[in-house]
KOLKE-291310 format. One record per residue (C-alpha): x, y, z. Coordinates in nm, 4 decimals. Example, Ala and Ser with C-alpha at 12.3 -4.5 7.8 and 13.67 -1.06 7.14 Angstrom:
<sites>
1.2300; -0.4500; 0.7800
1.3670; -0.1060; 0.7140
</sites>
This chain:
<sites>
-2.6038; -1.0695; 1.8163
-2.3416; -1.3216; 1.6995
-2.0646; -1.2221; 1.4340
-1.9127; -1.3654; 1.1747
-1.6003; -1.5606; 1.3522
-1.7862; -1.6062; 1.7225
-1.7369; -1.2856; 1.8488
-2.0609; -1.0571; 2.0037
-2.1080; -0.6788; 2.0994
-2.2801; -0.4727; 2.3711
-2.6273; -0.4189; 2.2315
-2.5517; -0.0274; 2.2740
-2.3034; 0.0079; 1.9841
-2.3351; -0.1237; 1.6145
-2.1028; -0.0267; 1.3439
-2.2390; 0.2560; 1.0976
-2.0886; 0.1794; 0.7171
-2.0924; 0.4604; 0.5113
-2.0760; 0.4562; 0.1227
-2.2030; 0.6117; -0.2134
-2.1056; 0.6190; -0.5520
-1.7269; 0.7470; -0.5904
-1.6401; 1.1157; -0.5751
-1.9606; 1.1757; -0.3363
-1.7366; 1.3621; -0.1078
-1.6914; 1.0824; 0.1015
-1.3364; 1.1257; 0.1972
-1.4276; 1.5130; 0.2603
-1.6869; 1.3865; 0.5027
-1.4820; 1.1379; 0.6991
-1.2212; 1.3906; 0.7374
-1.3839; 1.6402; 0.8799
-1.5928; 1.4156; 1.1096
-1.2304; 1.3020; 1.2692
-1.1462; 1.7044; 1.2830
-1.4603; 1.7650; 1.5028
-1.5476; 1.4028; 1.6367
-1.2065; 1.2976; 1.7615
-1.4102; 1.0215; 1.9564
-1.5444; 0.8399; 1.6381
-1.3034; 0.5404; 1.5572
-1.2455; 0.5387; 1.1616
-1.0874; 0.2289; 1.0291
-0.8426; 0.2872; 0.7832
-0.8464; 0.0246; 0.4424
-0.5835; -0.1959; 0.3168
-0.5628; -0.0937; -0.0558
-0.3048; -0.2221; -0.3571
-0.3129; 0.1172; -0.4715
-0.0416; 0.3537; -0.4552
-0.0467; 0.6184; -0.2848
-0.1816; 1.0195; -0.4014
0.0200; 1.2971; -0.3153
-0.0508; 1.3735; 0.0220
-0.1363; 1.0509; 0.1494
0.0515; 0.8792; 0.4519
0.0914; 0.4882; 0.5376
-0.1354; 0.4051; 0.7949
-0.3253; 0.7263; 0.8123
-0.5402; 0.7146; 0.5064
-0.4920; 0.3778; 0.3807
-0.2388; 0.0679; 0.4679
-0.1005; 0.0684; 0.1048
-0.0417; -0.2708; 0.0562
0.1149; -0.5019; -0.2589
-0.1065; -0.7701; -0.4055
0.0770; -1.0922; -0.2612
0.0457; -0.9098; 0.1112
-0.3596; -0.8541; 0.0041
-0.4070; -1.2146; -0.0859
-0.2161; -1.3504; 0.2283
-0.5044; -1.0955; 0.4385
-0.7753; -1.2818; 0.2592
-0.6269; -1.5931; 0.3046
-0.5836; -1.5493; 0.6974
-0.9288; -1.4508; 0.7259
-0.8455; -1.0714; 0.8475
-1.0329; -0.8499; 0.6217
-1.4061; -0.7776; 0.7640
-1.4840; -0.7306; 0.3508
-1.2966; -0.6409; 0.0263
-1.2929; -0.5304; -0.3163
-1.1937; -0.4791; -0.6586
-1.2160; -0.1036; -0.7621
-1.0378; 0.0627; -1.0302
-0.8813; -0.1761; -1.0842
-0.7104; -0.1585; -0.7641
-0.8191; -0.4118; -0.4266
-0.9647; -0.1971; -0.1010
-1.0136; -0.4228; 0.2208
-1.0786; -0.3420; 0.6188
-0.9181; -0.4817; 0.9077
-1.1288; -0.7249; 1.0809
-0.9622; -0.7197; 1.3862
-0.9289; -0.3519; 1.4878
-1.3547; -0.2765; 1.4071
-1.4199; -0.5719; 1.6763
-1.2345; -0.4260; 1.9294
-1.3981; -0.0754; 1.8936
-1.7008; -0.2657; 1.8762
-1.6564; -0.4374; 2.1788
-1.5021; -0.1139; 2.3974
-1.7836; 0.0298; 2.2861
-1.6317; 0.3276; 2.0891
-1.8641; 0.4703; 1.8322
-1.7025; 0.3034; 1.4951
-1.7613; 0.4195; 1.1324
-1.6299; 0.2239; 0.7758
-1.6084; 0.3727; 0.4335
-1.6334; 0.1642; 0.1970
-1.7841; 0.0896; -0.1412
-2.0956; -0.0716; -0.2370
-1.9246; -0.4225; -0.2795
-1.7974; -0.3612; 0.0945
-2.1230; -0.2400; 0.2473
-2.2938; -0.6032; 0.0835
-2.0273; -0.8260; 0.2830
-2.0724; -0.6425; 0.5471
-2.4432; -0.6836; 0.5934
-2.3876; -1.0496; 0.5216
-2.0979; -1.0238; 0.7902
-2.2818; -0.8301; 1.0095
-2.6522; -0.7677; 1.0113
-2.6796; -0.5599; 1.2797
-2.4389; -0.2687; 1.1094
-2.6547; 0.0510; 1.0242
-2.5926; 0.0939; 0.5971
-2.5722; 0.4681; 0.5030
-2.5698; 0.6019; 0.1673
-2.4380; 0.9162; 0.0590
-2.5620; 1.0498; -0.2216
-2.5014; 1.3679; -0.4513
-2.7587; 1.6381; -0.4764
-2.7334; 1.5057; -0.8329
-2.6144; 1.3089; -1.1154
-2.4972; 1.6172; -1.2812
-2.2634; 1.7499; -0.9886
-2.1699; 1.3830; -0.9369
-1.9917; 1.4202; -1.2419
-1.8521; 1.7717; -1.2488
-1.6944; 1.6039; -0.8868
-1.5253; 1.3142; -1.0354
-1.4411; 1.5190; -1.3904
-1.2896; 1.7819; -1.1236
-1.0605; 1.6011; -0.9448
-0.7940; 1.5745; -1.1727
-0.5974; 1.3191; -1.0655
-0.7385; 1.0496; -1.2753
-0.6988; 0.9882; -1.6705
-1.0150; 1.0287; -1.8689
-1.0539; 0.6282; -1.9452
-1.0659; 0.5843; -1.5201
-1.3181; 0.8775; -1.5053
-1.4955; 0.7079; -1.7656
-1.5196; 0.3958; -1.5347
-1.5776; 0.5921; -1.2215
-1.9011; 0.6965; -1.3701
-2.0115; 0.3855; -1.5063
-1.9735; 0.2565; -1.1566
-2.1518; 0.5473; -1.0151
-2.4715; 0.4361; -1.2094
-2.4605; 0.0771; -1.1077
-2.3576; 0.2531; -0.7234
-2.6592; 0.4902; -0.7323
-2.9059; 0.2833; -0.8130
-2.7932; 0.0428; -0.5158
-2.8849; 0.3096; -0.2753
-3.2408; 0.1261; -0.1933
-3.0047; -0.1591; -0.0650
-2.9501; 0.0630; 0.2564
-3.1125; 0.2196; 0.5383
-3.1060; 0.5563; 0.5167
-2.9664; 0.7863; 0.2754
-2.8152; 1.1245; 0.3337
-2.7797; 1.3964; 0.0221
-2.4000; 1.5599; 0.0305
-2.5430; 1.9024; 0.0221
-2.2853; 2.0381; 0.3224
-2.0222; 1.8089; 0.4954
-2.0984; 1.9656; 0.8015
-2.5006; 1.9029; 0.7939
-2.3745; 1.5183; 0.6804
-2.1338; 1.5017; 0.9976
-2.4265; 1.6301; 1.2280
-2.6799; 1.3688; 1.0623
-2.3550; 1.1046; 1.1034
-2.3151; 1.1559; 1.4776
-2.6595; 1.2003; 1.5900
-2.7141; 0.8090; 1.4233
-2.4029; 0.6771; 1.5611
-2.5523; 0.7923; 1.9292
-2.2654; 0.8791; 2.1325
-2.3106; 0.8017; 2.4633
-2.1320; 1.0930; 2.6035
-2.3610; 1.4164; 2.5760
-2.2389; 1.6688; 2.2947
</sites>
């Protein structure tokens, strides 16, 4: 199958996007799968944001300023990208192809807007969607964070509506009830070829 830009994979491997409305427990998910699953190839996002306490350059975002974003899209080198928060979130093209091609099992997590360019981008790529148990614990997530001012929370959920009721838009969904079960469902789709 051809990608955007020329380039083709092994038939063996496809990249698996997963996304969900925000505070889904995404980041909790990815984090553990690269504690257990050291073979699974994350890519980490360009974002303009700055950085949370905690957070390192290069390990869980590129943090990036807005004239260094544009000159990205510009050149062509972000797989997808978008506006969020009021903040811009984009992936490396370059990096996912070559996983791709070595055949390394390769995961994105992104956000709904991502997931859309990347089926256009890429057809083949298996579309996950994680989804809370609920609305209600959605909330008491993103409420509970507490790194956020209430008027971003406020937009966080509004999002989350518009983000939930996308999830028919992928092609299988997966309910956040333990990270661990949503790791095991996560690596049993990305088929590693190497027995577990």
């Amino acid at each position: 199958m051809s990608i955007h830009g020329g380039d083709s994979l092994p038939h063996d491997r496809r990249l698996t996007v997963l996304s969900g409305p925000s505070g889904v427990g995404k980041s909790t998910v990815v984090a553990e799968l690269r504690r257990s699953h050291p073979e699974v190839w994350l890519s980490v996002s360009v974002t303009t944001r700055k950085p949370r306490p905690g957070e390192t350059h290069g390990v869980e975002y590129f943090f990036a300023d807005d004239a260094e974003f544009d000159r990205l899209i510009a050149s062509g080198e972000l797989l997808e990208w978008a506006d969020f928060a009021g903040h811009r979130y984009g992936t490396p093209r370059t990096p996912v192809l070559e996983r791709l091609t070595a055949g390394v099992p390769t995961l994105l997590e992104i956000d709904l807007q991502g997931a859309r360019q990347v089926r256009a981008a890429m057809p083949d790529a298996l579309l996950v969607f994680l989804a809370p148990p609920s609305w209600e614990e959605l909330e008491r997530r993103l409420r509970g964070r507490g790194t956020e001012p209430p008027d971003v929370i406020a937009r966080r959920l509004e999002v989350g509506l518009t983000e939930m009721a996308a999830e028919k838009e992928f092609d299988l969904t997966i309910v956040n009830t333990t990270v661990k079960d949503v790791c095991h469902r996560l690596i049993a789709l990305m088929g590693s070829s190497s027995s577990s």
